[in-house]
Every structure is written in C-alpha cells, then in structure tokens.
N, C-alpha and C positions, 0 to 999 in steps of 0.2 A: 487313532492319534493318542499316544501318549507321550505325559512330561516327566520324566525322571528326576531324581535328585539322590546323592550319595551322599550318607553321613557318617564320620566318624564316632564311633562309641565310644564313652572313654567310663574309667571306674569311676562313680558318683562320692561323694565326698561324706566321707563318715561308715560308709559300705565297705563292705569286701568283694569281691570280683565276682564271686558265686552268686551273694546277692545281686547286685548288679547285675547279669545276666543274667538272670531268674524276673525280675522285673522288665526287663527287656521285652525277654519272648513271652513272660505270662499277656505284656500288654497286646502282643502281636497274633497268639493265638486265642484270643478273645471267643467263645465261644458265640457271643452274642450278636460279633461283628461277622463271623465268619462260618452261617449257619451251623451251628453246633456240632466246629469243629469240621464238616467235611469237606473245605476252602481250603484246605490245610496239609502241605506238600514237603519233603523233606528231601536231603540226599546225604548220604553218608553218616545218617544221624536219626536218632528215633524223635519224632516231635512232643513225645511225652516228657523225653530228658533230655532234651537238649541242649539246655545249660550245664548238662552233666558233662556230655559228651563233651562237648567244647570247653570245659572247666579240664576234663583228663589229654588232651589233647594239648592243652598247653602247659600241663605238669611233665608231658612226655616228651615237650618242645625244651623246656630245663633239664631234663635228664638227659638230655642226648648233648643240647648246645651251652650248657652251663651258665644259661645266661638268664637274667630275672630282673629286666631294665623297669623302673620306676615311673610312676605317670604313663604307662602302655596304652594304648589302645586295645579294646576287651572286643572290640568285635565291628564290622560295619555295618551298616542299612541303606538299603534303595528303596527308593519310594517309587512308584511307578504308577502315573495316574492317567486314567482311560478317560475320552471324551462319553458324555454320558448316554445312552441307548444305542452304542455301539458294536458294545460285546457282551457277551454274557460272563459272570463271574465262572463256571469252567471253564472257557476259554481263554480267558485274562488267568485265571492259575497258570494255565500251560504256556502262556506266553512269557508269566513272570521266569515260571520255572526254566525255557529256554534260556532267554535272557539271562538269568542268573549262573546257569550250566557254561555258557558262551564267554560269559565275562570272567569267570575264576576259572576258566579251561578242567572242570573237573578236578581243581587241587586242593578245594577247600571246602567242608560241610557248612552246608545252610537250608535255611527253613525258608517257604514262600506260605505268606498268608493272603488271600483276599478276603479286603473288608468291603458288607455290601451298605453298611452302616448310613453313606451319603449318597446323596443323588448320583456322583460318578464314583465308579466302581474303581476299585485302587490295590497296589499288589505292596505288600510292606516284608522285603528279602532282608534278612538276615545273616550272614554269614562269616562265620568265623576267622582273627584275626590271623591263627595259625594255620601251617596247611595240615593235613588229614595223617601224614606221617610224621608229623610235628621233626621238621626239618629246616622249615621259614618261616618267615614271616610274609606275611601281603603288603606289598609296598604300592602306596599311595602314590602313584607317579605325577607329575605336572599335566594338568589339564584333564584330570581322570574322569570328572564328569563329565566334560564334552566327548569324549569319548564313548563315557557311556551313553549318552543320551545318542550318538549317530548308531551306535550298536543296537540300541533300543529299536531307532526309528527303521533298522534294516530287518532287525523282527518282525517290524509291523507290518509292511510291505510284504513279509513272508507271506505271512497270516492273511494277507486283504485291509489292511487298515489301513487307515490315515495317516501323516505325517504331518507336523507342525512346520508349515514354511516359515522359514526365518524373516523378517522384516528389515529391511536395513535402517537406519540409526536416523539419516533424513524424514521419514517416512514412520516413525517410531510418534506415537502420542508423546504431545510432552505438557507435562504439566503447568499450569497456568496460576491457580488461586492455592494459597500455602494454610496453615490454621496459622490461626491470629493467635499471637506472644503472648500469654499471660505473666505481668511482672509482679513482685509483691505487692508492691503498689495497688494494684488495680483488684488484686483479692481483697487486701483490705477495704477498698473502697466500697465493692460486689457486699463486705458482708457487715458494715456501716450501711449501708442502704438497706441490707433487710433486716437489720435490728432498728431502724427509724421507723419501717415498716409496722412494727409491733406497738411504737408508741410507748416507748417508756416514761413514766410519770416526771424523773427529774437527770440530770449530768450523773452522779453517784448511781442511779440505775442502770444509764446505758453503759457504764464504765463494770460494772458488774456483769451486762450480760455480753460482755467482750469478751469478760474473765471465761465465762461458760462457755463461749466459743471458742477457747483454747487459745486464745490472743493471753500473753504476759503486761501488763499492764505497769509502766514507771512515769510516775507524777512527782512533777518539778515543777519548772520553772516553762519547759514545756512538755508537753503529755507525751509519750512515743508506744508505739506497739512493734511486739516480737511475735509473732504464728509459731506453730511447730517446728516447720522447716526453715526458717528465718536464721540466720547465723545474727544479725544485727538489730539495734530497733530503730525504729524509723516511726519520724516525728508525724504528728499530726499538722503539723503547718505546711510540710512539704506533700500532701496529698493533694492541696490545689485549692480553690476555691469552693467553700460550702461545704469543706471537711475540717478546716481548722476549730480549736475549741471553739471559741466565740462563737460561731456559727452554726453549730454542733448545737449549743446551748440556747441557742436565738431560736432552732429550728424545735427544739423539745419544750422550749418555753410557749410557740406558737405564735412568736412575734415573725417568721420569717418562713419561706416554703422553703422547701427542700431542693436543688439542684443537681437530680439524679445523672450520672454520669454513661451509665449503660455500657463501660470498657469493655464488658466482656461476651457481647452479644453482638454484631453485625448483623444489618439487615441489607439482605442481598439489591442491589442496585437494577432498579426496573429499567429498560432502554427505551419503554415508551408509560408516561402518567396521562390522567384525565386532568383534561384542562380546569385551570379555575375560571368558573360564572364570573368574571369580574361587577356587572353590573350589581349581581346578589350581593358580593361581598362588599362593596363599595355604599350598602348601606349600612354596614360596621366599619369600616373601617377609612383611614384619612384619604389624601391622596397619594401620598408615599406608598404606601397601598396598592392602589392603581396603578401605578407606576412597574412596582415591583409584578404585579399579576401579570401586567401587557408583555413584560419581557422573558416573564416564565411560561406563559403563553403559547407566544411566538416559538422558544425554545421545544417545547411540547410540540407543536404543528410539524416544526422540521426533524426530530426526531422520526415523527411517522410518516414522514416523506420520504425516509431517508431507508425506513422500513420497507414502507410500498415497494422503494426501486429495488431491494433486493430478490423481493418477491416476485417483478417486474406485474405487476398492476398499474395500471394505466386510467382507469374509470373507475367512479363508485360500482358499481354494477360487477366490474372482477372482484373487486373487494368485499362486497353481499357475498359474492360466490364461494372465491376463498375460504370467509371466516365459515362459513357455514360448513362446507366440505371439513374444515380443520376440526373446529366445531363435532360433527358429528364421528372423525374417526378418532378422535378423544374419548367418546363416550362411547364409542363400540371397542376399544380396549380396554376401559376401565370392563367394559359387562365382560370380555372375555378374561381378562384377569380375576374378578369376581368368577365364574363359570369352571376355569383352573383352580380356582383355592378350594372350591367347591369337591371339585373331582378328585384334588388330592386329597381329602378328609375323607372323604370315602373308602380310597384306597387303604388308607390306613387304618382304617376300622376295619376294611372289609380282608384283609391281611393279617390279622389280629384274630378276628371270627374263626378265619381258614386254619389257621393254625392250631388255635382250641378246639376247634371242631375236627381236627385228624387227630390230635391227641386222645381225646375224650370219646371218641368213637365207638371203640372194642368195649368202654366202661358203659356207654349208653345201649346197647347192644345188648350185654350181659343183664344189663338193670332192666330191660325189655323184655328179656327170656326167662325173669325171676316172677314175670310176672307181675313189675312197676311194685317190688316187694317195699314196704316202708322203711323194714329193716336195713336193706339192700339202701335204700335213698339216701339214708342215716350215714350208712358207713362211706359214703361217697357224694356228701350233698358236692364238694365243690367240684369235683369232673361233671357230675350230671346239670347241675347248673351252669358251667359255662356250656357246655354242649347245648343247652336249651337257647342262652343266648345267642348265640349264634345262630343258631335255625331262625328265631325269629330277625336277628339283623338282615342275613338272605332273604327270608321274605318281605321285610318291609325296602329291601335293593332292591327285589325285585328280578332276586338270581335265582335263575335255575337249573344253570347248571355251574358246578363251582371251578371259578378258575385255577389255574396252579398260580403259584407266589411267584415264581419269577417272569412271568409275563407280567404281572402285575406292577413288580419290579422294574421291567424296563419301561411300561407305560408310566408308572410314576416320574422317572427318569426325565422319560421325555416331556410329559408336560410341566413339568418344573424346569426344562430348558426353555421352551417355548414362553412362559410365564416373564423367564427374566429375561427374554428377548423382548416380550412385550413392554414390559416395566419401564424397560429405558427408550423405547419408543416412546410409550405413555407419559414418561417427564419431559421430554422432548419435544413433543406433540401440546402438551397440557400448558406449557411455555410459549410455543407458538400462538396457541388460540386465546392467550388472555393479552398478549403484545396486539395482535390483529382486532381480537373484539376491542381493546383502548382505542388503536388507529384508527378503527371505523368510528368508535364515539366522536372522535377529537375532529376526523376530516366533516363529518355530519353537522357539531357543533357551527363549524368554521363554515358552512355553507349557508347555516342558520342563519349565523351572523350578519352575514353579506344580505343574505333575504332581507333581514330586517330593515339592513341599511338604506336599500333600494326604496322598501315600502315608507322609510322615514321620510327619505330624498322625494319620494313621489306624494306625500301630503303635503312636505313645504311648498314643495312647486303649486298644487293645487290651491294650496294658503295666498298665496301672491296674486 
C-alpha cells in the first residue's frame, strides 16, 4: 500500500535556480536517511550532480526554444509512502524507480531516494521540470495526482502490495469537536490571572508586570491593554467581571478573591459522575442544597442507565463482569504498550551497537594482532572503545548472534504499528472502564439507598 503525493518545485525566494536545486536533492539524498547513500537510484543523471545536470538541461531548453519564462517551476517531487513492515527499503527503491520511469515515460531525468528514517519506509522522486533533450517542458495536467496515485497503486499490485481502497464520503470519519477560539480577550484575562497568581504587592506593580509581559499599558480615565499582536487596545472594563480596575485593585488589596475565568482550558464532559452523599452533605449545607443534590442525583442514576443499555446489561452481576473484563483489558494494554516501548529502545541501541561494531571491526582486530599494544590503543581509543561498547551492550541483550539492521528495521516497524494500534484501543478502552466503574459506583449507591430505606421503614414499624 502506498500514498503518493506530487509537488510542484518552485525557485525559493532570495536563491538562484542552482541553489535551489542543490537544496532539493542535498535534502533528498540525505546520506543518513538513505543508508549511506545506497537507497539512492538515478536515470539519465549522475546522483552526485544532479542539480548540475538538470541546471544544463534547462540552459539547453533556452537555447534551443529561446524562451526563459519567470517564476518557472525548477523541478517536481513524488512522495511515495509504504505501509509500514511491508516492503523492504530495496524494494520500495525499485518500485519508486518504476513508478517514476512509467509516469515521465522515460522523457525526463530523476533521482529516487528511499528514506528509512520513519517507521514507514518512503520513496521521495525528484525529477526534472525539462525533458532530457531540452525540447519541453512537463505539463502538470488536470488531476495529475489522481492519476498518479491509480498508477502508483497499479505498481503495487505488480509488485504484490496493497492498495488503499477508497472510502466513500458517507462513510468517511467526520469530525465532531473543533479547538476552542482563543480571542484577545481571553489571552489577556489567561495572563491577569497568572500575574494575580504571583501576588504583586500594589496596582502600580501589577500594571508593571503587564509591562514585562509585553502588554502596552495607556492610563486614563480608563486603563486599556495592547499585546504584540493586538492592532487596538482594549479596555479593562470590558473583560467582564473581576477584571475591571476596582476589582483588580480589591483583589491585590486582599479585600476580595479572585474570580478565575479558565477561558482557555475546557474540561472534557464526563457522561457518567459519582453521585453526591446527600445525607453527608446536608450536614454543610441548607436545604436548597438538598434539593439541588436530589436532582443531580437522579440525573447521575439515569445517565448510567442509559449507559448500562447501550452495553445491554441487564443485572449487577453483568455489570461486576463487564467492568472487570474492561477493567483488566485496560491494564493488559497499558503492560503491552509498556512491553513495545521497551522493545523499541532496545532496538535502537541495539541498531547503534551493530552498526559500530561493523565499523570498528577490522580496527579491533588489528589492535588484537598488535598484541592490545598501548601505543596502538592511543592512536585509536575512539574505534576500539565503541567496539567494546558494543560487545558489552550484546552481552548484557543477551545476543548471540548479531542480527542484520534491516530485519531489525522492519521489526521496529512493526511494533510501532502495533503499539499505535494499541494506543487508541487503550484510550478507548481506559474511557470505557472509568464510565462503567462510575455506573457501577452510582447503581450500588442507589441499591444502598433503598436498603436503608427499607431497614428505616422496618424499625418504625417495629416502633409502633
């Protein structure tokens, strides 16, 4: 399965074309991204100069068609990204390289990098915006990504891969909760509450350390503040209650509390709470109180009624069972998400080691044959010491015999797919078990209750 994407290149602003294109492909042949350099596939073009090549190519595209139009396009890019422990980075080369051959029909040079850099493996094509006898140009036609990407997906198929079935629009996720608006307003009030926080000594302080927080400060008649980004200022009276002077000044005097606003934080809305004790609380408080408790109550009860039936439980008894079941597959994702974070940290040390340790190999080797000379140690402490670390990292893994990097690679892969397949089970999951253990509190409660009542009802009667 791969997702494709087609970008236009254009000359960077302040650059020349050459530059520009030299930053292109330096970032695309990345030696770091694209094991050092052997990821790295070309056609009609040397990958060492390739911005050369494609710089003379379209000098020959001027000489021939006399033409050196303004704001051009320097060059395109496909992106081309593999699901992850599906393919190997050779074989994702060769498929980009297809793909790239199939889609410019052999008229135009370009370079194919794979980068092995993320967890899925990605092909980033480059190729030039002239053709190869600098006679045209590549015209971006209508709908040219969709195109590429069915082109893509008829590679894949070639090869054995996957293809990404389309989803229709009904049937499409649609999103539901937006990020909440932050207006001037509500910045300002966010950082009036944490300079109240500090407690400044008098009015003339806090108005100082407004200053330091980059607020402009104009005292009149009434006080107004301007932020960096603020085109206007805007009055202290109109921030609402518990932000106008007076009150400002009532609150740093210590004649008055503060009435923190919290505009800029939402707390997410639980579907089921734990009921309130009313009896406990009904020794604090009136009966307005009572009142107010009985109908939050009641609300609380049928929420988790309303929970039960979706879950369809029926008896306390499925309800013990449920939460406990939810309950414990909570906590056996949480241990295998720990278990994966685990395994990946090893990987990557143990990927690190392997790698120093073929490096430094022939150097530890030599330093063995010298007879572990001092001299010899000297002129090479940092090869023979990373080779030692290593050895010991192996041993305390517990390897014995050393894997290659790219198996290593695609198990990494894969349990970091796994991992975030778990993840969003696990907040799914971790959601459910704390809605279910409320309901069970709250139906329990509500049974309590009624015990009581009965036990109340059967002393009076006994009384009589």
């Amino acid at each position: 399965m791969a997702a494709t994407r087609l970008i236009a290149l254009h000359q960077r602003k302040g650059r020349s074309v050459a530059n520009s294109l030299g930053e292109r492909t330096d970032y695309v042949k990345n030696p770091d991204k694209t094991e050092k350099g052997e990821l790295v596939t070309s056609y009609a073009c040397d990958p060492m100069t390739v911005d050369e090549e494609f710089l003379l190519q379209k000098r020959q595209y001027h000489h021939i068609t006399g033409k050196e139009p303004r704001h051009d396009i320097i060059a395109y890019q496909i992106r081309q990204s593999f699901k992850p422990g599906e393919i190997t980075p050779e074989e994702a080369n060769r498929v980009g390289y297809e793909l790239a051959m199939r889609f410019t029909k052999g008229n135009y040079s370009f370079i194919v990098a794979t980068h092995t850099d993320r967890s899925h493996i990605h092909n980033h094509i480059v190729y030039n915006s002239t053709s190869i006898d600098g006679t045209r140009k590549f015209k971006n036609f209508w709908l040219s990504g969709r195109a590429l990407q069915r082109l893509s997906d008829l590679v894949c198929l070639e090869h054995g891969l996957s293809v990404i079935e389309p989803v229709p629009y009904p049937l499409r996720e649609k999103r539901e909760t937006y990020p909440q608006h932050q207006s001037a307003r509500d910045l300002i009030c966010r950082d009036i509450e944490a300079i109240l926080l500090k407690k400044p000594k008098d009015f003339p302080a806090f108005l100082q350390m407004l200053e330091e927080a980059g607020y402009e400060v104009k005292q009149g008649k009434n006080i107004a503040l301007k932020g960096n980004n603020q085109k206007r200022f805007i009055r202290l009276s109109s921030l609402g209650e518990g932000f106008t002077e007076s009150a400002l000044r009532e609150i740093i005097a210590g004649t008055r509390k503060p009435a923190f606003k919290s505009r800029s934080y939402t707390k997410r809305e639980k579907r089921v709470d734990l009921t309130i004790d009313i009896q406990k609380k009904l020794q604090e408080k009136g009966p307005g109180y009572a009142r107010w408790a009985t109908v939050y109550n009641l609300k609380q009860i049928a929420k988790s009624m309303l929970l039960l039936r979706e879950h369809g439980v029926r008896t306390l008894d499925q309800l013990s069972v449920l939460t406990d079941e939810t309950v414990k597959r909570r906590d056996a994702l949480q241990i295998q998400m720990q278990e994966s974070e685990k395994r990946l940290t090893e990987i990557a040390a143990l990927k690190k080691h392997i790698i120093n340790y073929s490096k430094t190999r022939n150097t530890y080797e030599e330093y063995r044959k010298a007879g572990y000379s001092r001299k010899f140690f000297e002129a090479h402490r940092e090869e023979i010491t990373l080779h030692k670390a290593a050895k010991q990292a192996f041993d305390e893994l517990g390897v014995r015999k050393i894997p290659k990097v790219k198996e290593l690679s695609a198990e990494y892969a894969e349990i970091l797919s796994s991992k975030k397949q778990a993840y969003a089970e696990f907040r799914k999951t971790r959601d459910v078990a704390q809605e279910l253990l409320i309901a069970k509190q709250n139906i329990e409660s509500l049974f309590e209750a009624e015990k009581q009542e009965k036990e109340k009802s059967r002393i009076l009667e006994k009384s009589r």
